[in-house]
N, C-alpha and C positions, 0 to 999 in steps of 0.2 A: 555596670549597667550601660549599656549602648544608647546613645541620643539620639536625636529625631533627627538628624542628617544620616549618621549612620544607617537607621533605618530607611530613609527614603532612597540610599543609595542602593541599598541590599532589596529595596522596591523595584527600583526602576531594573537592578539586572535581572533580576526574573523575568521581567514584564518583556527585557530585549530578548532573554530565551525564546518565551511565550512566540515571538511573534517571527523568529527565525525557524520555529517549528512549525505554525502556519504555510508560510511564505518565502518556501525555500528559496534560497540560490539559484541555486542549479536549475534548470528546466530538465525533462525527462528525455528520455533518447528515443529516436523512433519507434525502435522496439520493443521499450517501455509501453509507449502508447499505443502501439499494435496491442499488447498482451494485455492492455488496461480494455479497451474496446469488445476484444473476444472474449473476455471475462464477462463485461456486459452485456454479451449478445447471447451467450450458452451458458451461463448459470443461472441458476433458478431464483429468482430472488422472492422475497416474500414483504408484503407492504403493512405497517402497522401507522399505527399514533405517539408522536414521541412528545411531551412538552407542549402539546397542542398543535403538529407539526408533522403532515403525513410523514413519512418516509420507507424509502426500499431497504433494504438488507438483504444480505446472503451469507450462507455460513462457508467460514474460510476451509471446512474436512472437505466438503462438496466443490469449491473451486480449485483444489488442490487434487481432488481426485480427474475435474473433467482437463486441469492441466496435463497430467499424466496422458492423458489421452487425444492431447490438442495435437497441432502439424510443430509444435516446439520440444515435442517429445520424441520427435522420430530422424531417423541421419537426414540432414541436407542433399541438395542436389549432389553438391561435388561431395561427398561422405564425410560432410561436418560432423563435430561430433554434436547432438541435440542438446539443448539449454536446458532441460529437465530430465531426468533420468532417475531418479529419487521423490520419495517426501522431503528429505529434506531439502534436496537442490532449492525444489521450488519455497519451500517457506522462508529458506534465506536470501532466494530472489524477491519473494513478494515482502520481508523483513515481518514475518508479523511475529 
């Protein structure tokens, strides 16, 4: 049987997960935040009640669809090749 240090030890590293998954590291790349932005502004979100707590949502088939269709779907100037070309490109960009 495990003791109460054990346990509190086995507490607290969850709790450090918990809060590295919050409160990443890393800051986003510009591009990230461009793509996070345009998400905002051209998909459709819809507003409900959550826990007593207005909130927005969108459903990810519908930003993945108007990704396919964004200015990161099409060759760059000099003929990059475009960041999304697939479903699945984008869902393993967006990680969901």
């Amino acid at each position: 049987m495990a003791s109460k240090v054990e346990k509190r030890k086995v507490s607290k590293a969850k709790k450090k997960d918990d809060v590295e998954v919050m409160h990443p590291t890393t800051k986003p790349t510009s591009e990230e935040i461009a793509v996070a932005k345009w998400i905002k502004a051209n998909v459709p979100c819809k507003k409900t009640k959550f826990l007593s707590h207005s909130v927005e949502y969108f459903t990810a088939s519908k930003a993945v669809d108007k990704l396919l269709t964004s200015p990161w779907s099409s060759p760059g100037k000099n003929k990059e090749e475009p960041l999304f070309t697939t479903r699945e490109s984008v869902v393993q960009y967006l990680d969901l």
